[in-house]
LUMMAR-970790 format. One record per residue (C-alpha): residue in three letters; x, y, z. Coordinates in steps of 0.5 Angstrom, whole numbers, plus 2048, in hexadecimal, padded with zeros to 3 digits. Layout:
REM residues N
<code = ALA; x = X; y = Y; z = Z>
...
This chain:
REM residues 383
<code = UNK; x = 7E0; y = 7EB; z = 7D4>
<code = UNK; x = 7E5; y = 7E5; z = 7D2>
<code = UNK; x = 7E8; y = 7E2; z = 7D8>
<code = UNK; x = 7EF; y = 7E2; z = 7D5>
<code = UNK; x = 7EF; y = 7EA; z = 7D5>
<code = UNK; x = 7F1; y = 7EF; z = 7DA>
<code = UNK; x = 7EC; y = 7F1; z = 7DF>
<code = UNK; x = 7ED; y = 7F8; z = 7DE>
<code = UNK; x = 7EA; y = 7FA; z = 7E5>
<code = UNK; x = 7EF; y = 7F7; z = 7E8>
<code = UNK; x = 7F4; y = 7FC; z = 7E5>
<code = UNK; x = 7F1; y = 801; z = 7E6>
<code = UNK; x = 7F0; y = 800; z = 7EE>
<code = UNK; x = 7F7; y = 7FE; z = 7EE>
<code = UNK; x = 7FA; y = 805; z = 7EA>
<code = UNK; x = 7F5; y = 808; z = 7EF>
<code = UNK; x = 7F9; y = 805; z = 7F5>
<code = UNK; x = 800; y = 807; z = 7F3>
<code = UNK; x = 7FE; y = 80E; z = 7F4>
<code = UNK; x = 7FC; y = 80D; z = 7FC>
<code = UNK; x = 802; y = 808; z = 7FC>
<code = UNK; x = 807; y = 80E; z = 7FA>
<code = UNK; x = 803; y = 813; z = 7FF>
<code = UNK; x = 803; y = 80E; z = 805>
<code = UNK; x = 80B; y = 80C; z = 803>
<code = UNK; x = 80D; y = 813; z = 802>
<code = UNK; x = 80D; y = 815; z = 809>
<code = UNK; x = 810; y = 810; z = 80C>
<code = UNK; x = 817; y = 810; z = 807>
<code = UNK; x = 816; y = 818; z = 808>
<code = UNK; x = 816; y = 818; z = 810>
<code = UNK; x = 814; y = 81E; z = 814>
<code = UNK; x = 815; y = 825; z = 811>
<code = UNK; x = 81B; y = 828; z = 816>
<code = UNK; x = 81E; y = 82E; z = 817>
<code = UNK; x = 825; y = 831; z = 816>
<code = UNK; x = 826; y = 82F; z = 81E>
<code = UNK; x = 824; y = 828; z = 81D>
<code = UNK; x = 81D; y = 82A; z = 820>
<code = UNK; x = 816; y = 828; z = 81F>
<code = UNK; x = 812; y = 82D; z = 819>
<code = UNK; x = 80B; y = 82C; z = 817>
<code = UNK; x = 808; y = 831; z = 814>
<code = UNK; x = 800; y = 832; z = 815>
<code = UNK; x = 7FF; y = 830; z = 80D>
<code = UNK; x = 804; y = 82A; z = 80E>
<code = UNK; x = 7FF; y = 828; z = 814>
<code = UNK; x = 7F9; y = 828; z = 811>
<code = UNK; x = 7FC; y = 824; z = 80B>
<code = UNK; x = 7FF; y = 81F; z = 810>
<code = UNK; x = 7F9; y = 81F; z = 813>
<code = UNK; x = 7F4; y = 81E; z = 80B>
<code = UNK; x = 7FA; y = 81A; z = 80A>
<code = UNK; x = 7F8; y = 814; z = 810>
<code = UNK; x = 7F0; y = 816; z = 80F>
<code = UNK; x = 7F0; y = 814; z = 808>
<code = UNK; x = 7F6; y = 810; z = 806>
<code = UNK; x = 7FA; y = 80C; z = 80B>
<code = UNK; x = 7F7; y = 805; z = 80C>
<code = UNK; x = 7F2; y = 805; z = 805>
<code = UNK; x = 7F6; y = 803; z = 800>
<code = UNK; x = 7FB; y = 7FE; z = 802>
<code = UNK; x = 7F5; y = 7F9; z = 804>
<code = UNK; x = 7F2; y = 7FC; z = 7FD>
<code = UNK; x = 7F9; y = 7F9; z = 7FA>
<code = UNK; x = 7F8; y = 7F3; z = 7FE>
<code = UNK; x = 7F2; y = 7F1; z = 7FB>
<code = UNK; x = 7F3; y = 7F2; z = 7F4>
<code = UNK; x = 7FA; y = 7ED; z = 7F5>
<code = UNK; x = 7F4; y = 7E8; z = 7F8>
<code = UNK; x = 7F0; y = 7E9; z = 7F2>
<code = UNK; x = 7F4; y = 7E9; z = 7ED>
<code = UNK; x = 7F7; y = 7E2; z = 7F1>
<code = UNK; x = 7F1; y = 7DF; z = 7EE>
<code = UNK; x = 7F3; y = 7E2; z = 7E8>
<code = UNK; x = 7F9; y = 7DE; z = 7E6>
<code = UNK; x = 7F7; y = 7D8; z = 7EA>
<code = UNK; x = 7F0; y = 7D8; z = 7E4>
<code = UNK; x = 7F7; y = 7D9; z = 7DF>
<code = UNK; x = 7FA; y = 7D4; z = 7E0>
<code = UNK; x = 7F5; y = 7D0; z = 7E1>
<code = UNK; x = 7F2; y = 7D2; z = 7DA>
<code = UNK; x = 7F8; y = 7D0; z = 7D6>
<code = UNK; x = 7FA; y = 7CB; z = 7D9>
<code = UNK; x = 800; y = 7CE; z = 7DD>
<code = UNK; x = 803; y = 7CB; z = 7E3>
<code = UNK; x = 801; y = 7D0; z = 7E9>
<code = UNK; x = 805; y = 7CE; z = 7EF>
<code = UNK; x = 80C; y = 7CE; z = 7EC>
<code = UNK; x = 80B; y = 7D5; z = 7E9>
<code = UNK; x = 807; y = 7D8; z = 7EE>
<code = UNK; x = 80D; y = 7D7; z = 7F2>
<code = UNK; x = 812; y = 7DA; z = 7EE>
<code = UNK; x = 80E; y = 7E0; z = 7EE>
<code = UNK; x = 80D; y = 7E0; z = 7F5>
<code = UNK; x = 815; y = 7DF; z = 7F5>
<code = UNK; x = 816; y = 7E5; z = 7F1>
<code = UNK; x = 811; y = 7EA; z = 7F4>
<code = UNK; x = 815; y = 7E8; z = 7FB>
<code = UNK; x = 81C; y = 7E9; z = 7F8>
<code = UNK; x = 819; y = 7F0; z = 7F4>
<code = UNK; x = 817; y = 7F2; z = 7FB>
<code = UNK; x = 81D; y = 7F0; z = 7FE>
<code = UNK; x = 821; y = 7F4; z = 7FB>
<code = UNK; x = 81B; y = 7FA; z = 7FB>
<code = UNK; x = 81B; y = 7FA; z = 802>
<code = UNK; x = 823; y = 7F9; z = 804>
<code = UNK; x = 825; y = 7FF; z = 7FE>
<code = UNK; x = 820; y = 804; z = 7FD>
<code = UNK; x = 819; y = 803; z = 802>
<code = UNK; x = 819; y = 800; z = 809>
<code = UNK; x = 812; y = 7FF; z = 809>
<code = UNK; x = 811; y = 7FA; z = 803>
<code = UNK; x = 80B; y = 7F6; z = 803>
<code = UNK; x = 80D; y = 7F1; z = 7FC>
<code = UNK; x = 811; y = 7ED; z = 801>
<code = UNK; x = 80B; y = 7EC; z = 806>
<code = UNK; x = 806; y = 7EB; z = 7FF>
<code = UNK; x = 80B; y = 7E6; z = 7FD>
<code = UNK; x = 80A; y = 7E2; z = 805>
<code = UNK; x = 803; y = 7E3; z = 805>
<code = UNK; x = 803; y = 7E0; z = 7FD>
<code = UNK; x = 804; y = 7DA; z = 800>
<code = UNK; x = 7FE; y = 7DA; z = 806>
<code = UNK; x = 7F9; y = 7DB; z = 800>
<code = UNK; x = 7FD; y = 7D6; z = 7FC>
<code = UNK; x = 7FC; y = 7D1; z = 801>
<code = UNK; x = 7F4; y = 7D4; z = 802>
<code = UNK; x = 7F3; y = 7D4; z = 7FB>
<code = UNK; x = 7EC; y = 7D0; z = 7FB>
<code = UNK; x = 7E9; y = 7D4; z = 801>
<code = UNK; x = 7E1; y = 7D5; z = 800>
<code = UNK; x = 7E0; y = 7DC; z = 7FE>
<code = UNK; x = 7DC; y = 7DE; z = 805>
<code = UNK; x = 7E1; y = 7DB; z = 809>
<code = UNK; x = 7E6; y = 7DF; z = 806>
<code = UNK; x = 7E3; y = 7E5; z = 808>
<code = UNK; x = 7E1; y = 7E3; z = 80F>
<code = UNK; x = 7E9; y = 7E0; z = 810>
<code = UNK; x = 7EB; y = 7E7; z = 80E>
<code = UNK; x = 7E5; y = 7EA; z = 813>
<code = UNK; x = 7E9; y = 7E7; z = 819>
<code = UNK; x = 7F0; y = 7E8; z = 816>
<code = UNK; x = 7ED; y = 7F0; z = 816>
<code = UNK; x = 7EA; y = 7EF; z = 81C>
<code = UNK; x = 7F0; y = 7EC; z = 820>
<code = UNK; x = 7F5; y = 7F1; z = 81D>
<code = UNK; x = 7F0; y = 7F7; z = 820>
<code = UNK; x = 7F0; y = 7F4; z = 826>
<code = UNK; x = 7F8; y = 7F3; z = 828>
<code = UNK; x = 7F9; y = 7FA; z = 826>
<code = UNK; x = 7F3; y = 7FB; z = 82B>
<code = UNK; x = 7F6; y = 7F9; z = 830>
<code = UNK; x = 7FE; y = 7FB; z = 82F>
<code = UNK; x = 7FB; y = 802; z = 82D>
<code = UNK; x = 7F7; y = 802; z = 835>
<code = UNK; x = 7FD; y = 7FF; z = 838>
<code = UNK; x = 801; y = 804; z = 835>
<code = UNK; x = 7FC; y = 80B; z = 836>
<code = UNK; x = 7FC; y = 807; z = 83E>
<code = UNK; x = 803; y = 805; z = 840>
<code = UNK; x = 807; y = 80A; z = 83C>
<code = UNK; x = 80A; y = 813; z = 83C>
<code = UNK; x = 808; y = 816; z = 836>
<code = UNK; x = 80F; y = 816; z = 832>
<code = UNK; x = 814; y = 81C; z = 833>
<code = UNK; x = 813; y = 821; z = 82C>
<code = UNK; x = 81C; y = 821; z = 82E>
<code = UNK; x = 81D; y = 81A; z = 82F>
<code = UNK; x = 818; y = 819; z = 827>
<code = UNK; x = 81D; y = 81F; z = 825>
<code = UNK; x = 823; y = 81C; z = 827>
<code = UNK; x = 820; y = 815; z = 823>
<code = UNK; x = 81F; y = 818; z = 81C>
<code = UNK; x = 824; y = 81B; z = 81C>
<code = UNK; x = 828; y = 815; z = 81D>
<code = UNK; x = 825; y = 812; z = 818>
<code = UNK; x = 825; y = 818; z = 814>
<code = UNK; x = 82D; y = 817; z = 814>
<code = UNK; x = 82D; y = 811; z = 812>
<code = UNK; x = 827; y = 811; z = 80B>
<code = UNK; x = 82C; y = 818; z = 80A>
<code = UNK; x = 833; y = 814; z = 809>
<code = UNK; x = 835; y = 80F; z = 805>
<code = UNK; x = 833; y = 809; z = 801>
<code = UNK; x = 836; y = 804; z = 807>
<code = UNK; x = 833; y = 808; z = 80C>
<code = UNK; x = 82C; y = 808; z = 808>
<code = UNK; x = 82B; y = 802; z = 808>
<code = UNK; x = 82D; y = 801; z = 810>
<code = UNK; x = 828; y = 805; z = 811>
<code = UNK; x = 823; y = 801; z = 80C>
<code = UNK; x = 826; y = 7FA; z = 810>
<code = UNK; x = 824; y = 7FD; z = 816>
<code = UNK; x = 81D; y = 7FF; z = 814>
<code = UNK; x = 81B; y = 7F8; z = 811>
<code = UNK; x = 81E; y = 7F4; z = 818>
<code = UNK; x = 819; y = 7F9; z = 81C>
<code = UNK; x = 813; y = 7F9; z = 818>
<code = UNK; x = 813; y = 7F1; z = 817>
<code = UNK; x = 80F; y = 7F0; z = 81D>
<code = UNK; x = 809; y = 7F6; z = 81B>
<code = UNK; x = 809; y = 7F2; z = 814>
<code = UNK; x = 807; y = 7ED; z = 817>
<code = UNK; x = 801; y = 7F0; z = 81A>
<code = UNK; x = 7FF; y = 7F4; z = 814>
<code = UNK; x = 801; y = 7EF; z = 810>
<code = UNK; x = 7FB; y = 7EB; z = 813>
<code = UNK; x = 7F7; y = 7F1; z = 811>
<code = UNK; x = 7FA; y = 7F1; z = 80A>
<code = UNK; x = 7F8; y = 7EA; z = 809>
<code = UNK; x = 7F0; y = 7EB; z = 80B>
<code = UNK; x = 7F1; y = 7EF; z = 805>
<code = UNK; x = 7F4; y = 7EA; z = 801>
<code = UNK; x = 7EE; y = 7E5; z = 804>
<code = UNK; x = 7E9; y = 7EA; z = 801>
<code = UNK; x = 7EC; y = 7EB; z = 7FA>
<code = UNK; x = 7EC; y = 7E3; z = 7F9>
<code = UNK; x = 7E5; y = 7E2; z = 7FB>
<code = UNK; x = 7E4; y = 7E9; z = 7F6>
<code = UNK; x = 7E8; y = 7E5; z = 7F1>
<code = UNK; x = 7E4; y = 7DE; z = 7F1>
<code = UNK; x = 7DE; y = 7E2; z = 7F1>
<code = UNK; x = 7E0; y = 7E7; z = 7EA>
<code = UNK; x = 7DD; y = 7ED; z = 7EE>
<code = UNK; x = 7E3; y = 7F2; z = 7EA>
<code = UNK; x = 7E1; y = 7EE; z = 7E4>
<code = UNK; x = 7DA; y = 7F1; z = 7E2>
<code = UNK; x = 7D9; y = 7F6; z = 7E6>
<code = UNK; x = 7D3; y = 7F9; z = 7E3>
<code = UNK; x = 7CF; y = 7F4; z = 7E7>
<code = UNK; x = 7D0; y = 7F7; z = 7EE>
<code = UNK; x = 7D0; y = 7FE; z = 7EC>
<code = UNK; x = 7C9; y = 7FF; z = 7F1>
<code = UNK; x = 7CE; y = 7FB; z = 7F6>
<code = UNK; x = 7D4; y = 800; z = 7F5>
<code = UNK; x = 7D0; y = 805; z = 7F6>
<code = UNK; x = 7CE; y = 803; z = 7FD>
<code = UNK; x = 7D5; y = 801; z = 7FF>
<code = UNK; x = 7D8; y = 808; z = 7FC>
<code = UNK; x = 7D2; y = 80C; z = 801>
<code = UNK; x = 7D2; y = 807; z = 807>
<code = UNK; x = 7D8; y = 805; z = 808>
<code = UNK; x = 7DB; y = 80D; z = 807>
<code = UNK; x = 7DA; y = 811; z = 80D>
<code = UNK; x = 7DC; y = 809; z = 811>
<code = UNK; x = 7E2; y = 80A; z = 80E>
<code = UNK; x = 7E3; y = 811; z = 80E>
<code = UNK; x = 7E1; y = 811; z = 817>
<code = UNK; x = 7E6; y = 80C; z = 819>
<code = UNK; x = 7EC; y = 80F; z = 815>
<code = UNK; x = 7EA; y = 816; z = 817>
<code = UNK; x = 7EB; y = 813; z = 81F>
<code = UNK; x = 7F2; y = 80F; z = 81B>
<code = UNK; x = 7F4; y = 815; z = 81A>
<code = UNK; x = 7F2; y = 819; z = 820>
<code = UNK; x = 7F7; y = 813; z = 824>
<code = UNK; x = 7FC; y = 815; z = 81F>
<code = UNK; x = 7FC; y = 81B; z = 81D>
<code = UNK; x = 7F9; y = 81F; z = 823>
<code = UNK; x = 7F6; y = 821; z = 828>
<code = UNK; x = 7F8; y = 81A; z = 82B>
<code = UNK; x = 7FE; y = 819; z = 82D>
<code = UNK; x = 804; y = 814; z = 829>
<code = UNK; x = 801; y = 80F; z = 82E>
<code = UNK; x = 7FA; y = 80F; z = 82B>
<code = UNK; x = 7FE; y = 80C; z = 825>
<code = UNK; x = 7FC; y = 805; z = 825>
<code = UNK; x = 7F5; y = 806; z = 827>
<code = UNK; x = 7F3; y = 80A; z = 821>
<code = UNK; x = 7F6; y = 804; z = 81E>
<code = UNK; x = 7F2; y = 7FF; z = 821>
<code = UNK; x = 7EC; y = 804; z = 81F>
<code = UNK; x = 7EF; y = 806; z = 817>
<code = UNK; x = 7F0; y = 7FE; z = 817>
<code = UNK; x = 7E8; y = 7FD; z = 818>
<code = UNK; x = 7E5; y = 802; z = 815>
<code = UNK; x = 7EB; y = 803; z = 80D>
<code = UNK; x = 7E8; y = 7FD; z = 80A>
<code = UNK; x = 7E1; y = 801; z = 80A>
<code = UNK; x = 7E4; y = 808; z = 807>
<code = UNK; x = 7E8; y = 804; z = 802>
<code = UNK; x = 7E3; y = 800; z = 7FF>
<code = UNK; x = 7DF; y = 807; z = 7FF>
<code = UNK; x = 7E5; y = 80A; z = 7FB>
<code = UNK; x = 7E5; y = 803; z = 7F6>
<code = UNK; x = 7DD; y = 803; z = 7F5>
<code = UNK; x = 7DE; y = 80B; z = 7F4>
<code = UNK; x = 7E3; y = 809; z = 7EF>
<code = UNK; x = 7E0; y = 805; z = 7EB>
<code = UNK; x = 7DA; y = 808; z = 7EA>
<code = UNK; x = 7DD; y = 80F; z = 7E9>
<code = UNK; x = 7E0; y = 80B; z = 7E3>
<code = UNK; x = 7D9; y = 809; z = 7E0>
<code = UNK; x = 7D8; y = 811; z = 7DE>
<code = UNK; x = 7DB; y = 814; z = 7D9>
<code = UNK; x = 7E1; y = 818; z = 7DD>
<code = UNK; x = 7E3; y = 812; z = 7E0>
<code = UNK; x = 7E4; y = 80E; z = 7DA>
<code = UNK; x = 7EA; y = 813; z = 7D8>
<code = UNK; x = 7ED; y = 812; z = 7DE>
<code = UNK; x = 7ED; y = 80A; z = 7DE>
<code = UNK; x = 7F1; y = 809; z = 7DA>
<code = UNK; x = 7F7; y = 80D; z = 7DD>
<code = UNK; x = 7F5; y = 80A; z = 7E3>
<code = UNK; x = 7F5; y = 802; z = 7E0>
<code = UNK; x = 7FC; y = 804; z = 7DC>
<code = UNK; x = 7FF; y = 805; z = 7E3>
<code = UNK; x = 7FC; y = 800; z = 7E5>
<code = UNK; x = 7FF; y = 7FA; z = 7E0>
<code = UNK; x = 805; y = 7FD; z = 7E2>
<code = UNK; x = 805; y = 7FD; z = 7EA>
<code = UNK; x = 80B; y = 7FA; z = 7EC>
<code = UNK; x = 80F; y = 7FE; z = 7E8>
<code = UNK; x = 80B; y = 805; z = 7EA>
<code = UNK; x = 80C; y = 802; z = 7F1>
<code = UNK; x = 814; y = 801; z = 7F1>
<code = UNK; x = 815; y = 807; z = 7EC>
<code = UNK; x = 811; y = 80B; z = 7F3>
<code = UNK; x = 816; y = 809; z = 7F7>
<code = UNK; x = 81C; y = 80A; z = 7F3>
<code = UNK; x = 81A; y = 812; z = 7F2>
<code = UNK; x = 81A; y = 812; z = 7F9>
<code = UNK; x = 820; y = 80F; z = 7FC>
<code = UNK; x = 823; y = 814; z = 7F7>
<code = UNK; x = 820; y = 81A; z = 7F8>
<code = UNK; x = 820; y = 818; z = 801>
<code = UNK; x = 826; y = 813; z = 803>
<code = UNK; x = 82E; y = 815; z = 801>
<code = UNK; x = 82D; y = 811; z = 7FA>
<code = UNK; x = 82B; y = 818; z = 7F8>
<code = UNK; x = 829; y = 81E; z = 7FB>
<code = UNK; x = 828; y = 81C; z = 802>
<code = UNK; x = 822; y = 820; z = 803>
<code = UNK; x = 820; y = 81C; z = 809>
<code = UNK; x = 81C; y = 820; z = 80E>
<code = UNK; x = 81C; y = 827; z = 809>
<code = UNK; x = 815; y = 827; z = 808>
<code = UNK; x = 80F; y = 828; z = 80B>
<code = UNK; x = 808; y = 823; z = 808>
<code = UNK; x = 804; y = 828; z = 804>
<code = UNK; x = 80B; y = 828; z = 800>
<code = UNK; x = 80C; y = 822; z = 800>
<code = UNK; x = 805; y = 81F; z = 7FE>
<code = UNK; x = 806; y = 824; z = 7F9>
<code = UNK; x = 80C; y = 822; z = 7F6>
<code = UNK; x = 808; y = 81B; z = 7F6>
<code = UNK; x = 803; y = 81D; z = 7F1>
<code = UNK; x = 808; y = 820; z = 7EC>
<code = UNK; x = 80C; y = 819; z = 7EC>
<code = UNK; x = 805; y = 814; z = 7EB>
<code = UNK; x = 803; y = 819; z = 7E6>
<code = UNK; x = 809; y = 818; z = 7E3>
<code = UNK; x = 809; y = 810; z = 7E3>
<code = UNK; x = 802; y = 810; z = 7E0>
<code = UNK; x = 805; y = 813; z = 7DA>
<code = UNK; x = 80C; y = 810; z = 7DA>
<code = UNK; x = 807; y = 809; z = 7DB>
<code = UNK; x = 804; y = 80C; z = 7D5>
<code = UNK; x = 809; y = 80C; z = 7D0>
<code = UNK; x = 80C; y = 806; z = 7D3>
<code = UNK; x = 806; y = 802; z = 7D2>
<code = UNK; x = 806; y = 804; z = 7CB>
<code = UNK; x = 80D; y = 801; z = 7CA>
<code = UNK; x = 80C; y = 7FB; z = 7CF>
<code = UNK; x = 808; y = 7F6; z = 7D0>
<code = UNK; x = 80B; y = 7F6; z = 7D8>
<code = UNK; x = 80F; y = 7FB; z = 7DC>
<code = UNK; x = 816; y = 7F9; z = 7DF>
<code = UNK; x = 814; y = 7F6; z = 7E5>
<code = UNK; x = 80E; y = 7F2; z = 7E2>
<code = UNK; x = 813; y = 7EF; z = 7DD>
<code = UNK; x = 817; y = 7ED; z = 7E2>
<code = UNK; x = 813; y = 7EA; z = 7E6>
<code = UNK; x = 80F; y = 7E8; z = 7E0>
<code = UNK; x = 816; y = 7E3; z = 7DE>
<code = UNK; x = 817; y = 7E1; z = 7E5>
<code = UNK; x = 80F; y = 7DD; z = 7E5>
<code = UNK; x = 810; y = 7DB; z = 7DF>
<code = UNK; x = 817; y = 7D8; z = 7E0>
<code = UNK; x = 81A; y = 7DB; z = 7D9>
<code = UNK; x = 819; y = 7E2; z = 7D6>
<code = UNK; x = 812; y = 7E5; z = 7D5>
């Protein structure tokens, strides 16, 4: 394949990702389901989804996304290279302009925005960029390693020193924010403020985690190991059955601490744990899917998954819009009205829906509005 073309796979994994990105992300914009009281309600079939939910999902795509970001680094640096390009100014602006998208991302639609620590960490692999492959994954081992282990000892500090939580004094919180993501756009974007200031210190520590992915996708970039797959189809295949049921062990332990029968002090426990052991079911899922698109089935699938794809940034932001429309008081304030079995539900119709507006759209333009955007702000003029 032609250096300058598109490495196909990549797409395809990252359209792959916006499904678990929306998953994940729909909970946290949704809130707990609450009944007309303001108390806690959660079905049977919303536990168990919460709970499949966590065991499947949490935790496996954001470093998948990661990854892809370190590689296609690799990417664009080679570009630049090919045709002459001044790399660093432009590369930049792109990391300016992917910072200002989440800014404004994180501030109006979704507190739990991961442009903005891209855009911080773009600069660290910037800054590494002429690492040594096996060094890159050794660093991103200890970075893992170091992450699995301050929530370790956070999480035993808190199951040891703390009282489980009040269920009334947790209603009385939700339902605090309930009224706040219910009401207007001034009162919105409070309660968006008030979420960033206090998750800056946990981007901190799992931004660390997200970087360790970066560090692998760098050294998977310098490699070309998406470019020509087929020639690591015996090791795919060993990765997708080893490192499943490692993977699938340690989120089911996460979502024990998460989920139940472990109480809310668990949580950071089965963090530590889901940290160690995701990376294991994510490369499981990715060898899986890889394989999966050899066959004949899975090349029909391939190309709705690379066209979402190529339209990522665009998918990611328009997922956020629909649902600070459909949760907060810029639309129908649904926060805290449906349990997670609706809500994952509501999920897929809307990625189905992305595949194929992605679709037509694509036939139409060469970028989506956001890639157009951020296209023009790395190159300096219009795209």
């Amino acid at each position: 394949m032609p250096k300058h073309e598109r490495v196909w796979e990549i797409d395809v994994l990252r359209g792959f990702a916006l499904l678990g990105i929306l998953l994940v992300n729909v909970t946290a914009m949704a809130g707990p389901r609450m009944g007309s009281g303001g108390e806690l309600r959660v079905s049977r079939v919303d536990e168990t989804a919460d709970w499949l939910l966590t065991t499947l999902v949490s935790a496996k795509f954001f470093p998948l996304f990661s990854f892809l970001f370190g590689y296609s680094f690799t990417l664009q640096k080679a570009s630049a290279e090919r045709t002459g390009t001044p790399f660093v100014p432009r590369y930049l602006r792109r990391l300016t302009g992917l910072f200002l998208l989440g800014l404004a991302h994180g501030v109006l639609l979704f507190p739990g925005d991961v442009l903005m620590v891209y855009a911080v960490l773009g600069l660290v692999l910037f800054a590494v960029r002429d690492i040594e492959p096996r060094t890159a994954v050794r660093a991103a081992a200890c970075l893992v390693t170091g992450v699995a282990l301050c929530l370790l000892v956070w999480g035993m500090a808190t199951v040891a020193y703390t009282e489980p939580v009040n269920p009334q004094d947790r209603a009385a919180a939700i339902q605090e924010t309930a009224a706040a993501y219910r009401g207007g756009f001034g009162s919105v974007v409070q309660a968006n403020l008030g979420w960033l200031h206090y998750s800056l210190g946990w981007n901190v520590l799992y931004g660390a985690d997200m970087l360790a992915a970066l560090l692998a996708g760098l050294a998977a970039g310098r490699r070309g190991l998406l470019v020509e797959t087929h020639r690591y189809r015996a090791w795919m295949v060993r990765i997708a059955v080893c490192a499943l049921p490692v993977g699938l062990a340690g989120s089911t332990f996460m979502a024990v601490c998460r989920n139940g029968p472990l109480d809310a002090r668990w949580y950071d426990v089965g963090s530590a744990v889901g940290v160690l052991t995701a990376p294991a079911l994510t490369a499981s899922y990715v060898c899986g899917l890889l394989l999966l698109l050899r066959t004949r089935p899975g090349g029909r699938i391939a190309g709705a998954l690379a066209g979402a794809g190529r339209l990522a940034l665009t998918h990611y932001l328009t997922q956020s819009l629909v649902m600070a429309f459909v949760f907060t008081g810029y639309g129908l304030a649904w926060y805290g009205r449906h349990g997670t079995a609706v809500l994952l539900a509501g999920c897929f119709a809307l990625y189905a829906a992305q595949l194929a507006v992605g679709g037509w759209l694509l036939r139409r333009a060469r970028y989506g509005p956001a890639e157009w955007l951020l296209r023009a702000a790395t190159l300096g003029r219009r795209p």
